[in-house]
CHARMM-style PDB file with segment names, atoms N, HN, CA, C and O in Angstrom:
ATOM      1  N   UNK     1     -12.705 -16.583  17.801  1.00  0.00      PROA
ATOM      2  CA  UNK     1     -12.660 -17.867  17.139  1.00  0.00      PROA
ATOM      3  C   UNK     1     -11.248 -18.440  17.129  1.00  0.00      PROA
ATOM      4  O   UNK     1     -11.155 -19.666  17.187  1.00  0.00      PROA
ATOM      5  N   UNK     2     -10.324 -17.829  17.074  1.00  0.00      PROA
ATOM      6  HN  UNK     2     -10.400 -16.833  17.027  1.00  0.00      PROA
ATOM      7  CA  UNK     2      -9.134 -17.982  17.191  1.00  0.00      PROA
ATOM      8  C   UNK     2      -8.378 -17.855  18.526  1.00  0.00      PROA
ATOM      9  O   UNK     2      -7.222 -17.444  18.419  1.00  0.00      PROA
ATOM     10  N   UNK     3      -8.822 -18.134  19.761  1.00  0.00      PROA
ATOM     11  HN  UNK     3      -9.760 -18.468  19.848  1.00  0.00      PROA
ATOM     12  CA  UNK     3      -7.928 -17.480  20.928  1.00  0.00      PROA
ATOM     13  C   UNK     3      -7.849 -19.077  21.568  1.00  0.00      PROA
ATOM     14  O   UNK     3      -7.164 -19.082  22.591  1.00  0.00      PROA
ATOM     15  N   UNK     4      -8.225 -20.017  21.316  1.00  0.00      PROA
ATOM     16  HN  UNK     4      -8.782 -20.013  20.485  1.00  0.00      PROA
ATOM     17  CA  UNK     4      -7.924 -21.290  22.057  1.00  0.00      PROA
ATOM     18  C   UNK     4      -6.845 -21.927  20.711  1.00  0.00      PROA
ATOM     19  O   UNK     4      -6.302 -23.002  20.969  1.00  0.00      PROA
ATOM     20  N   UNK     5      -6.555 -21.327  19.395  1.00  0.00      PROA
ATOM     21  HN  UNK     5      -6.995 -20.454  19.186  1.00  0.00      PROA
ATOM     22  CA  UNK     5      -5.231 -21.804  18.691  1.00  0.00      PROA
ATOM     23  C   UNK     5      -4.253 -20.496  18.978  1.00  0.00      PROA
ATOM     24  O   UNK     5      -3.057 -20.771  18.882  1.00  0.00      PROA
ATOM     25  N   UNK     6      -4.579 -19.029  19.337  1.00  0.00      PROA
ATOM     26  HN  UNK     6      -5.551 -18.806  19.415  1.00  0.00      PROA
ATOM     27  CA  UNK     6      -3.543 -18.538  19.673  1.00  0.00      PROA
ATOM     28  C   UNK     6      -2.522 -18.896  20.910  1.00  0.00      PROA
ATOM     29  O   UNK     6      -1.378 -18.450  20.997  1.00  0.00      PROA
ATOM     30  N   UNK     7      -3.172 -19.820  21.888  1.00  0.00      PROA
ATOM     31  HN  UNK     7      -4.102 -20.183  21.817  1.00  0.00      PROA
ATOM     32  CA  UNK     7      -2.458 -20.293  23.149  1.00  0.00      PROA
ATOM     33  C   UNK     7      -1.487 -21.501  22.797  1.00  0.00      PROA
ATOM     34  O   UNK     7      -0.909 -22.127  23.685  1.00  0.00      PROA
ATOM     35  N   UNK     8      -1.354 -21.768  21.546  1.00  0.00      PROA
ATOM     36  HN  UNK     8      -1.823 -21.259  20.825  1.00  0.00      PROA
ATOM     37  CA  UNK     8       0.065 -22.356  21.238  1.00  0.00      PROA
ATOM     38  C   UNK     8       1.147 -21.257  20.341  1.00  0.00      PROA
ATOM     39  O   UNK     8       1.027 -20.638  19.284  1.00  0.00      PROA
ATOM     40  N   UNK     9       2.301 -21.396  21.433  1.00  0.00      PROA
ATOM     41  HN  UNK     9       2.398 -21.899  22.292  1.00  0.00      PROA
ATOM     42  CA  UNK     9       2.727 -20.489  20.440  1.00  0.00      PROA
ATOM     43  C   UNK     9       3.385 -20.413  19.632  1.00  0.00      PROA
ATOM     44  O   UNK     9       3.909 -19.346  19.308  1.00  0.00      PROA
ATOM     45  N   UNK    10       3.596 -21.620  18.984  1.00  0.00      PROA
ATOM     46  HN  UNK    10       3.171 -22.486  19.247  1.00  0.00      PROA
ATOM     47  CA  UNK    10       4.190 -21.750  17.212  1.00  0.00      PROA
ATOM     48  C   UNK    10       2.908 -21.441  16.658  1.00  0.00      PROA
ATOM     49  O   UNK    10       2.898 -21.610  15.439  1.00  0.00      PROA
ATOM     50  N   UNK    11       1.878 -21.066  17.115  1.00  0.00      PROA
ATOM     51  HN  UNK    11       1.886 -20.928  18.105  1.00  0.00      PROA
ATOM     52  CA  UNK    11       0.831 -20.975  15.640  1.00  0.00      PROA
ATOM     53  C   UNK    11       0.685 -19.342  16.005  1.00  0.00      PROA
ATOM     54  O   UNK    11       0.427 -18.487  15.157  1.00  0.00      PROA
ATOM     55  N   UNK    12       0.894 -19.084  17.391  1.00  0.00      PROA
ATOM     56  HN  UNK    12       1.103 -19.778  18.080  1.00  0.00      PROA
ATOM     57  CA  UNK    12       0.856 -17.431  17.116  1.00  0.00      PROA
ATOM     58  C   UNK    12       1.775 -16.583  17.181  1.00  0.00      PROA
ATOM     59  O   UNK    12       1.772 -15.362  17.339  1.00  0.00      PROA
ATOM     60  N   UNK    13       2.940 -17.691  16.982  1.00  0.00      PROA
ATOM     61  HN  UNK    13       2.942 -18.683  16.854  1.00  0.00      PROA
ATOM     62  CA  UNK    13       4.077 -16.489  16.167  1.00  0.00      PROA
ATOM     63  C   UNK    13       4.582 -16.831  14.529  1.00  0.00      PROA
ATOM     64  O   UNK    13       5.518 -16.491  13.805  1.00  0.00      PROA
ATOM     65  N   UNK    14       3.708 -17.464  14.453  1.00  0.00      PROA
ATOM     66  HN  UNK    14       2.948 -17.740  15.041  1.00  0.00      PROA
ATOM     67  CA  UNK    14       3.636 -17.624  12.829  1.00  0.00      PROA
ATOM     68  C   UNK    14       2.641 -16.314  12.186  1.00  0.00      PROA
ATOM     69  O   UNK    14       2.880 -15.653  11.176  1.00  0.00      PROA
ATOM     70  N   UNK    15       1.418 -16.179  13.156  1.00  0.00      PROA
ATOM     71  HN  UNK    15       1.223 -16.716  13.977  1.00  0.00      PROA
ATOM     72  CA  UNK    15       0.154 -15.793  12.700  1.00  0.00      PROA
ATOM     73  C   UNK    15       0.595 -13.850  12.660  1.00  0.00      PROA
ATOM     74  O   UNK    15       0.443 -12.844  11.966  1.00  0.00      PROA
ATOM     75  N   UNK    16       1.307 -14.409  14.156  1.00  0.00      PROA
ATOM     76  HN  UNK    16       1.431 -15.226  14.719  1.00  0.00      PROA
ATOM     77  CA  UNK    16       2.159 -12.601  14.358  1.00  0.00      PROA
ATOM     78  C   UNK    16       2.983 -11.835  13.459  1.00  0.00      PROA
ATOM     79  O   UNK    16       3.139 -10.619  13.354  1.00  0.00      PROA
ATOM     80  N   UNK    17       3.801 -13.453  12.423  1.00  0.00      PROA
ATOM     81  HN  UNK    17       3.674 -14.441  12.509  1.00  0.00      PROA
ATOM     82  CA  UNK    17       4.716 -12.909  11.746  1.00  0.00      PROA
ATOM     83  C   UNK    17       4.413 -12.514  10.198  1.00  0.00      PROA
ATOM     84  O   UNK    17       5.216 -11.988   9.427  1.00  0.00      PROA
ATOM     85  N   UNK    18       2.705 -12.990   9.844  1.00  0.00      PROA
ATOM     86  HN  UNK    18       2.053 -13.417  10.470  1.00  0.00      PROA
ATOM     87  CA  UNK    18       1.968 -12.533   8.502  1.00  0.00      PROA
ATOM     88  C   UNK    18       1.757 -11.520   8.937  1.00  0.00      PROA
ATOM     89  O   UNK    18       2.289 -10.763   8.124  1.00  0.00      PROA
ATOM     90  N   UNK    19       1.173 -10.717   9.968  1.00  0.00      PROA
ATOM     91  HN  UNK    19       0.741 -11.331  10.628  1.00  0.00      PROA
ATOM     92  CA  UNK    19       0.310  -9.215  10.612  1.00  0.00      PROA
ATOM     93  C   UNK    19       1.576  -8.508  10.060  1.00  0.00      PROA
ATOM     94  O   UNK    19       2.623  -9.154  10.004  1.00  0.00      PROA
ATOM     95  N   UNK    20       1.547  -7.511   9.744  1.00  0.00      PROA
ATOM     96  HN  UNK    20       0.697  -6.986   9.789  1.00  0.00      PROA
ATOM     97  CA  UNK    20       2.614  -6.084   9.465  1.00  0.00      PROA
ATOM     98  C   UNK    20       2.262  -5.471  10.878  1.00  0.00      PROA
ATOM     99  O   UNK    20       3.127  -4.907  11.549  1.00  0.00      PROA
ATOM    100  N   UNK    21       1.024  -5.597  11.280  1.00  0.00      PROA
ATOM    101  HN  UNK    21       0.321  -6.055  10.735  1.00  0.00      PROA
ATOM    102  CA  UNK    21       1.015  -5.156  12.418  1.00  0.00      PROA
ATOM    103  C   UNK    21       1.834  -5.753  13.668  1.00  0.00      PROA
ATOM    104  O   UNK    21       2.122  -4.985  14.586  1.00  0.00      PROA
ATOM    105  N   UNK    22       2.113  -6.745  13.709  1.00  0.00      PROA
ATOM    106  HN  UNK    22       1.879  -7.369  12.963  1.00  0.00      PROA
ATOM    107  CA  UNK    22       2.555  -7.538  14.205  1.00  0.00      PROA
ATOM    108  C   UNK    22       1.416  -8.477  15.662  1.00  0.00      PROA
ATOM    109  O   UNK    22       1.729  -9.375  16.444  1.00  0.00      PROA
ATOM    110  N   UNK    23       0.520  -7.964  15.527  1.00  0.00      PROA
ATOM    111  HN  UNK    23       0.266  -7.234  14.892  1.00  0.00      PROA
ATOM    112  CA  UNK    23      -0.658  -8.777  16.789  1.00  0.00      PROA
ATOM    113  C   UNK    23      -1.922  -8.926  15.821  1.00  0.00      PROA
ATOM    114  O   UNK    23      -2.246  -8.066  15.001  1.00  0.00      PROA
ATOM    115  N   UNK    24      -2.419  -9.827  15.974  1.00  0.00      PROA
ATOM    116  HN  UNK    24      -2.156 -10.526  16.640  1.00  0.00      PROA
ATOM    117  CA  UNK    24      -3.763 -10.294  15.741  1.00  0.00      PROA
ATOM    118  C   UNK    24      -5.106  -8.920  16.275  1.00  0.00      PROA
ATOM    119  O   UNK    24      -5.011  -8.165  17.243  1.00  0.00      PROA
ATOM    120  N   UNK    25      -6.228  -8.995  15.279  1.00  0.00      PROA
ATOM    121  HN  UNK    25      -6.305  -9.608  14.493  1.00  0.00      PROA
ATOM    122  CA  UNK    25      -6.742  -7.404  15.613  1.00  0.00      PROA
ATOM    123  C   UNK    25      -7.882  -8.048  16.423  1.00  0.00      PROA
ATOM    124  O   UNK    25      -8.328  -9.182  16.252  1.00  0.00      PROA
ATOM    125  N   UNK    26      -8.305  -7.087  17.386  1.00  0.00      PROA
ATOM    126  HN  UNK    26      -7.943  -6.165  17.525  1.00  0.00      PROA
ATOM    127  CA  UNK    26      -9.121  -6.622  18.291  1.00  0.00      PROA
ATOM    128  C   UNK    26     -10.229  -6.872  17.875  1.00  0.00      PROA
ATOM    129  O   UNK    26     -10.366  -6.793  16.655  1.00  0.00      PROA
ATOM    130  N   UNK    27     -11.514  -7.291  18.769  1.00  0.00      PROA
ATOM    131  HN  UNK    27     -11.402  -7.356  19.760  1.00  0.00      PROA
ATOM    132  CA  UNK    27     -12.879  -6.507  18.310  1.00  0.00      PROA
ATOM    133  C   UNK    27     -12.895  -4.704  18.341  1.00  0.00      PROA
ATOM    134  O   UNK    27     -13.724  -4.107  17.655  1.00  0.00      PROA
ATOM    135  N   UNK    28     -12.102  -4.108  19.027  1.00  0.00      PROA
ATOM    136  HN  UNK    28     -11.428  -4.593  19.584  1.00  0.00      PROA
ATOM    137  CA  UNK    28     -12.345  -2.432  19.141  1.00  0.00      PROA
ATOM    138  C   UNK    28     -11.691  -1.938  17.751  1.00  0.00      PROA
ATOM    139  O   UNK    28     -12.016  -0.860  17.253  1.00  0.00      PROA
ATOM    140  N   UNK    29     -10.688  -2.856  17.125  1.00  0.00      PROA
ATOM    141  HN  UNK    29     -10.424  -3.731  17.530  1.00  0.00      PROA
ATOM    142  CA  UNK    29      -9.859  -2.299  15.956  1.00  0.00      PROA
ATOM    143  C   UNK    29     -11.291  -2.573  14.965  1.00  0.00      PROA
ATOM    144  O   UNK    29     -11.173  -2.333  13.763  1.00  0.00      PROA
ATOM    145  N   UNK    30     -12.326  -2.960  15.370  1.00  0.00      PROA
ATOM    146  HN  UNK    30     -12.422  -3.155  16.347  1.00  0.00      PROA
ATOM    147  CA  UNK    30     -13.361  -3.317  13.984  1.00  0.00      PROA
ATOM    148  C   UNK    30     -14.575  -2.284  14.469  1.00  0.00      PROA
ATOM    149  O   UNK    30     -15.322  -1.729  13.664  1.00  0.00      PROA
ATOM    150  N   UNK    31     -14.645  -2.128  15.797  1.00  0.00      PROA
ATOM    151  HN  UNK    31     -14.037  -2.579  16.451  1.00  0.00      PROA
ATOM    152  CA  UNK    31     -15.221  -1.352  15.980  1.00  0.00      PROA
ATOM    153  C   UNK    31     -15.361   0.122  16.034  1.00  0.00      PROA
ATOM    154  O   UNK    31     -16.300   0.890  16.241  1.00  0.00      PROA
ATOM    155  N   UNK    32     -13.962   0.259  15.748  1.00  0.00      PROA
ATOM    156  HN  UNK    32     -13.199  -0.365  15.580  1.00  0.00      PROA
ATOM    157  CA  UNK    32     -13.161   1.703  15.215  1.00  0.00      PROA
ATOM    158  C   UNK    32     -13.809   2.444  13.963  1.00  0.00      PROA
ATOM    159  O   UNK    32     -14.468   3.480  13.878  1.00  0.00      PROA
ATOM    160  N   UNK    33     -13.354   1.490  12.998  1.00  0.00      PROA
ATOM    161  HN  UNK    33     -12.818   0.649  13.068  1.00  0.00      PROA
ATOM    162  CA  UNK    33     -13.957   1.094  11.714  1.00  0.00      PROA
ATOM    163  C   UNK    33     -15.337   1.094  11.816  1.00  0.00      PROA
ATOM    164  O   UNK    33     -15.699   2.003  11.068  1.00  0.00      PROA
ATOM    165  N   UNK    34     -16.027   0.733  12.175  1.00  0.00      PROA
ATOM    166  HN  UNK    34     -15.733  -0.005  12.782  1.00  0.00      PROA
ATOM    167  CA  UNK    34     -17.472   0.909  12.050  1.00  0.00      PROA
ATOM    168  C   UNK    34     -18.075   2.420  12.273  1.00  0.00      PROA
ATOM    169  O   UNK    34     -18.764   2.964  11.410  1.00  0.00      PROA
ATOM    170  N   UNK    35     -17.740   3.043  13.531  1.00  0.00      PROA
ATOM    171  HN  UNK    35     -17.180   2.601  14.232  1.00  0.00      PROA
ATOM    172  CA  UNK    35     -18.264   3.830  13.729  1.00  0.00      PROA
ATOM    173  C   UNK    35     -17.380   5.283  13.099  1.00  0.00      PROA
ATOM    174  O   UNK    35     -17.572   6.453  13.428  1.00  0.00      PROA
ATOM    175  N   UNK    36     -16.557   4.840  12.281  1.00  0.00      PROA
ATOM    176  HN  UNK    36     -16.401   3.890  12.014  1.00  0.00      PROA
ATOM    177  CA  UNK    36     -16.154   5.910  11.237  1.00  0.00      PROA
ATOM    178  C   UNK    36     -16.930   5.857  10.217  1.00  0.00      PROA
ATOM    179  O   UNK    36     -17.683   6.813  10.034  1.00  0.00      PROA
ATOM    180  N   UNK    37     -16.949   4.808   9.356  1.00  0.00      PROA
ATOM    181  HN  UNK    37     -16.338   4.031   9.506  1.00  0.00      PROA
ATOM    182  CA  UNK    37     -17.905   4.214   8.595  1.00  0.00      PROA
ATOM    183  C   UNK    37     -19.161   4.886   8.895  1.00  0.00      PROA
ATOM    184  O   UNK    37     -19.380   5.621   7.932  1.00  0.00      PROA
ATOM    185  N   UNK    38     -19.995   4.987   9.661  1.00  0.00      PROA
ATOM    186  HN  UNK    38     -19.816   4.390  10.443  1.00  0.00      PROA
ATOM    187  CA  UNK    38     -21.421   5.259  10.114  1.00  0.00      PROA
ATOM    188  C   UNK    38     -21.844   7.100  10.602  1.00  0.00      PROA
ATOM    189  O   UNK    38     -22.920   7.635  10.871  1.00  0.00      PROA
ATOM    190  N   UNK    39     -20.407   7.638  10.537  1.00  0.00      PROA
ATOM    191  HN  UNK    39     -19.533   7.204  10.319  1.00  0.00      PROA
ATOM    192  CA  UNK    39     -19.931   8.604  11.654  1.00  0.00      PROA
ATOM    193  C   UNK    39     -19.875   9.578   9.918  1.00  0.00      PROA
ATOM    194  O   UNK    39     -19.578   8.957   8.897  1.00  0.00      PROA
ATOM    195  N   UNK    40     -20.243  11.272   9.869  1.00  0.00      PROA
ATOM    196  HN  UNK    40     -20.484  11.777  10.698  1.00  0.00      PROA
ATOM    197  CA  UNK    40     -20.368  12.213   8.994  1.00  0.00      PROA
ATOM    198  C   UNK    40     -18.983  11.972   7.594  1.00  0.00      PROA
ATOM    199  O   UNK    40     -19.019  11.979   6.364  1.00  0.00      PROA
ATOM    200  N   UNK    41     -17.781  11.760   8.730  1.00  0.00      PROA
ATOM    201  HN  UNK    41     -17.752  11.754   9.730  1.00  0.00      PROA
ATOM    202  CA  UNK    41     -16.233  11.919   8.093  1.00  0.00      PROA
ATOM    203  C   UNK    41     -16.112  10.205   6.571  1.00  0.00      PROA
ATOM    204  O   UNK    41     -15.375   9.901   5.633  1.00  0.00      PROA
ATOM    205  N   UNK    42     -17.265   9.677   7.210  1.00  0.00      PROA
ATOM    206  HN  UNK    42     -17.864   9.924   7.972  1.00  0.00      PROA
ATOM    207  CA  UNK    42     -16.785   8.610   6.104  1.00  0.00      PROA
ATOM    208  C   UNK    42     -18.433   8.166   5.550  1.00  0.00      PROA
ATOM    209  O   UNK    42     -19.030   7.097   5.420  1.00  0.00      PROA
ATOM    210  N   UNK    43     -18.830   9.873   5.274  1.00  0.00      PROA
ATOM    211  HN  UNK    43     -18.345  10.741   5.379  1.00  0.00      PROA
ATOM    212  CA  UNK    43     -20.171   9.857   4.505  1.00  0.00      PROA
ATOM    213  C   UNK    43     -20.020   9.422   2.945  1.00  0.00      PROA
ATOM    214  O   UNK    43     -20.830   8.730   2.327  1.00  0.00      PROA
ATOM    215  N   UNK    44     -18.653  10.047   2.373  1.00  0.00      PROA
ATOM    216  HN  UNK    44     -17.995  10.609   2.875  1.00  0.00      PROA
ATOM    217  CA  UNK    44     -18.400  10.258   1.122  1.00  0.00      PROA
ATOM    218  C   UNK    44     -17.941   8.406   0.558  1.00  0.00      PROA
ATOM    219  O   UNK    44     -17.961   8.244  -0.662  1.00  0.00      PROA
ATOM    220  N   UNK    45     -17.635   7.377   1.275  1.00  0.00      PROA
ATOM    221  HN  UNK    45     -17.619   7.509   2.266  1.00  0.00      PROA
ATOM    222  CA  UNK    45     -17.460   6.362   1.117  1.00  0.00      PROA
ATOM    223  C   UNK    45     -18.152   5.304   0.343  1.00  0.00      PROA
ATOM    224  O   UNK    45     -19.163   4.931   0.938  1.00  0.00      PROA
ATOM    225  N   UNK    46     -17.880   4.476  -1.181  1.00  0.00      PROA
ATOM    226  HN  UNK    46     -17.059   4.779  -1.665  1.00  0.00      PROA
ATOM    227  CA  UNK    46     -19.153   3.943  -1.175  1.00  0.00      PROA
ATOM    228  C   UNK    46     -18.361   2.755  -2.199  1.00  0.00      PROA
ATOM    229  O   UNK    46     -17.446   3.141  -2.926  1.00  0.00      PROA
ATOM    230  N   UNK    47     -18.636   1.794  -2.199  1.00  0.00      PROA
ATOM    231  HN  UNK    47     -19.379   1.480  -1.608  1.00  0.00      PROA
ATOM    232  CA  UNK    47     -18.156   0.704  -3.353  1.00  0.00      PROA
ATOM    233  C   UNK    47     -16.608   0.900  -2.828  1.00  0.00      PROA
ATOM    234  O   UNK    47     -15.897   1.592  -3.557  1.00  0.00      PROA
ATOM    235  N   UNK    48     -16.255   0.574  -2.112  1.00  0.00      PROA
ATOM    236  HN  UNK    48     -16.832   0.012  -1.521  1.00  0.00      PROA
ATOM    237  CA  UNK    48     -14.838   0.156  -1.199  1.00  0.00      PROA
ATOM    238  C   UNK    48     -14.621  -1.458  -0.235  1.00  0.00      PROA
ATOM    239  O   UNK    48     -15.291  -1.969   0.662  1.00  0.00      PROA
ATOM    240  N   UNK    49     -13.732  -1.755  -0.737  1.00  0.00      PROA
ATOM    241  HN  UNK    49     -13.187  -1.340  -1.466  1.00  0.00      PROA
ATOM    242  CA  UNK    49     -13.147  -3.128   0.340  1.00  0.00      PROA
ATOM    243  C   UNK    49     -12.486  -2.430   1.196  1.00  0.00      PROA
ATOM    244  O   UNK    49     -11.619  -1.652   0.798  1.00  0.00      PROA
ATOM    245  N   UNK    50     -12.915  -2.649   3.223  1.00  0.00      PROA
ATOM    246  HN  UNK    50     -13.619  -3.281   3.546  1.00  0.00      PROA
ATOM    247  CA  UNK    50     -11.914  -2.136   3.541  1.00  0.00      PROA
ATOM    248  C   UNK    50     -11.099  -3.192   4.614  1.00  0.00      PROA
ATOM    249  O   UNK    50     -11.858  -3.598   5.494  1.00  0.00      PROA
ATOM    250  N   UNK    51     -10.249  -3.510   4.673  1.00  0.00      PROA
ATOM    251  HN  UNK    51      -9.632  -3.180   3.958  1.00  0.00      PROA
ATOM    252  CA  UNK    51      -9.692  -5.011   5.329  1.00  0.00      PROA
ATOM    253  C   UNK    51      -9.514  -4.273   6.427  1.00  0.00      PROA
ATOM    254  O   UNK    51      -8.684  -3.406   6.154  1.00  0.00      PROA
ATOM    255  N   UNK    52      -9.908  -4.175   7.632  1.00  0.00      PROA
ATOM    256  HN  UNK    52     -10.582  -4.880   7.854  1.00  0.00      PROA
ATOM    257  CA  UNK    52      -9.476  -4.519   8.851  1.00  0.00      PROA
ATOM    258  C   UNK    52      -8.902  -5.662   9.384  1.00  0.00      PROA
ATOM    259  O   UNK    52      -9.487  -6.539  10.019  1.00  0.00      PROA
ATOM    260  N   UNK    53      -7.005  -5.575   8.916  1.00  0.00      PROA
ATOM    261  HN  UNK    53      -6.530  -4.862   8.400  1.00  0.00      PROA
ATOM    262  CA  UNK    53      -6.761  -6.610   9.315  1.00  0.00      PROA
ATOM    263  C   UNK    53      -5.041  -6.592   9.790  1.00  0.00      PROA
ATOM    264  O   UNK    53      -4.225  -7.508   9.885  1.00  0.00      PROA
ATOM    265  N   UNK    54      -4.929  -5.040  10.039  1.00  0.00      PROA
ATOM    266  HN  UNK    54      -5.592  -4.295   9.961  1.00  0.00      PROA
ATOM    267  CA  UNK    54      -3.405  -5.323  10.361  1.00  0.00      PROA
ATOM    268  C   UNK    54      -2.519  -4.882   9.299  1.00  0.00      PROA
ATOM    269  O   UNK    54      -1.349  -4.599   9.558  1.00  0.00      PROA
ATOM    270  N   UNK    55      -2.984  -4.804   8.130  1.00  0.00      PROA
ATOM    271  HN  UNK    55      -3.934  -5.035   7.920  1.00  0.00      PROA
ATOM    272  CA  UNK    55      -2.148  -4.352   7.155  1.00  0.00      PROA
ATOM    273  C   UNK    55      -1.516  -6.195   6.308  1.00  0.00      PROA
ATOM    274  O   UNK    55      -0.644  -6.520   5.502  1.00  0.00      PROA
ATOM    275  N   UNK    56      -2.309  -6.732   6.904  1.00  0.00      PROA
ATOM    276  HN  UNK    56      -3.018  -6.468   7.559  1.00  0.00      PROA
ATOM    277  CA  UNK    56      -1.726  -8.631   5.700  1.00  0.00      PROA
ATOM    278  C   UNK    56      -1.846  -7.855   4.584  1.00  0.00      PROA
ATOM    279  O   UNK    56      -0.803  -7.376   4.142  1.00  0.00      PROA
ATOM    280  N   UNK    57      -3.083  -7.569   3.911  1.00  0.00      PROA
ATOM    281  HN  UNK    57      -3.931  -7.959   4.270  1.00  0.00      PROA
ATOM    282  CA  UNK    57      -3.896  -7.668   2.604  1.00  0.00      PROA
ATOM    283  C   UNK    57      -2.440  -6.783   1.983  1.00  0.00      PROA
ATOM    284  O   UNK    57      -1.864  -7.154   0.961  1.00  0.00      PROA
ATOM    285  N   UNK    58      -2.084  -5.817   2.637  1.00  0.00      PROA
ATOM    286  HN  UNK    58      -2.552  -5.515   3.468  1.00  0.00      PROA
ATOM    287  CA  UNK    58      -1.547  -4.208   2.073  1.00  0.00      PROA
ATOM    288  C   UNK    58       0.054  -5.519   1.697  1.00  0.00      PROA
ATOM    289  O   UNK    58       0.794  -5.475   0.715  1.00  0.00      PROA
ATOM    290  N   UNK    59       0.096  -6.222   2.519  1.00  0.00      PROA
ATOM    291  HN  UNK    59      -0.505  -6.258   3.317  1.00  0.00      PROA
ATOM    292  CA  UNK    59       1.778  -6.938   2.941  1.00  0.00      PROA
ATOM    293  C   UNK    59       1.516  -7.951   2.020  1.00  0.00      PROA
ATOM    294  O   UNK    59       2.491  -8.050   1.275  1.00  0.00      PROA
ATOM    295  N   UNK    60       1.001  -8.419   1.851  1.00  0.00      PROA
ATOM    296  HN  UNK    60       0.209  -8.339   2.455  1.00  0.00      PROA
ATOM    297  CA  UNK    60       1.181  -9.654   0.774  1.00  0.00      PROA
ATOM    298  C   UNK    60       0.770  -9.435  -0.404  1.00  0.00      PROA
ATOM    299  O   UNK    60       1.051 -10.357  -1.169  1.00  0.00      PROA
ATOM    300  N   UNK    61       0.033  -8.301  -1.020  1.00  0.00      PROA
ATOM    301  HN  UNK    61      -0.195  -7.551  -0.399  1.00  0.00      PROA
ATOM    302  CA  UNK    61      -0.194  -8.034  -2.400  1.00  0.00      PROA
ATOM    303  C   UNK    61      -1.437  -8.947  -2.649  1.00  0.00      PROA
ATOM    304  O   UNK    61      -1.866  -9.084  -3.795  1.00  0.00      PROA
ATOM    305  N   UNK    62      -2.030  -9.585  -1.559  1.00  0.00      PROA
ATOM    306  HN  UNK    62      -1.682  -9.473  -0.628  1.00  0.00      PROA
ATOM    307  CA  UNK    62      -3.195 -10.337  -2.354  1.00  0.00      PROA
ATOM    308  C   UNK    62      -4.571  -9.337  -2.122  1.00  0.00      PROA
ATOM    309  O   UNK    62      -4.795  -8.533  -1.217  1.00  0.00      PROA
ATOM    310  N   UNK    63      -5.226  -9.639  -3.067  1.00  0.00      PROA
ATOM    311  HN  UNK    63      -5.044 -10.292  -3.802  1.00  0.00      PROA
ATOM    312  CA  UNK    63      -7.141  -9.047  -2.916  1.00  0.00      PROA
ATOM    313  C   UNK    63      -7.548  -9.585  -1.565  1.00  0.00      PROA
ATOM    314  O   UNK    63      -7.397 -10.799  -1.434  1.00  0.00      PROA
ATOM    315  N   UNK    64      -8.039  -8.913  -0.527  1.00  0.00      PROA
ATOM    316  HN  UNK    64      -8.161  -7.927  -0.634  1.00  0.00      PROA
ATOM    317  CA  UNK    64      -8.686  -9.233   0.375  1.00  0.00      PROA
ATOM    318  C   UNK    64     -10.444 -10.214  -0.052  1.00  0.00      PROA
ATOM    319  O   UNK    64     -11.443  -9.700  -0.556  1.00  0.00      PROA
ATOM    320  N   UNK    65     -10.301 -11.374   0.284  1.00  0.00      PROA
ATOM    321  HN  UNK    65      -9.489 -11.791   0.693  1.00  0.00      PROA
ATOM    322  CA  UNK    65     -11.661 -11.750  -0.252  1.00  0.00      PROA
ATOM    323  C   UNK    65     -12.762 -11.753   1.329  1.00  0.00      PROA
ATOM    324  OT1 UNK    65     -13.959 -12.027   1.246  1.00  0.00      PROA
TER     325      UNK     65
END
C-alpha cells in the first residue's frame, strides 16, 4: 500500500527515520510472526499486542493501536 509513496524519497527517508529499524517491514517480517504464533514455541501466548513494526511502537513510547 505504501510502495508507490515510498518512490519519493523525502517521504521515505522520513518514514526510514521513525523505523528503529531503519527500513519499512516486509510481508516475510509478518510472516515470521505468524508462523511462530501458530508454531508449538508460541503455544503459551494469549491476550498480547504484538506490533510487527520495526520497533516504532518500542521507539516512540506510544500504544500500538
Amino acid at each position: 500500500m505504501t510502495s508507490e509513496r515510498l518512490q519519493d524519497p523525502g517521504f521515505a527517508a522520513a518514514l526510514e527515520n521513525r523505523i528503529a529499524h531503519g527500513r519499512p517491514g516486509q510481508p516475510e517480517d509478518v510472516a515470521k510472526v505468524v508462523l511462530f504464533l501458530a508454531s508449538p514455541d508460541g503455544r503459551n501466548l494469549a491476550g498480547v499486542v504484538l506490533p510487527v513494526d520495526g520497533g516504532t511502537t518500542a521507539s516512540t513510547g506510544r500504544p500500538h493501536a
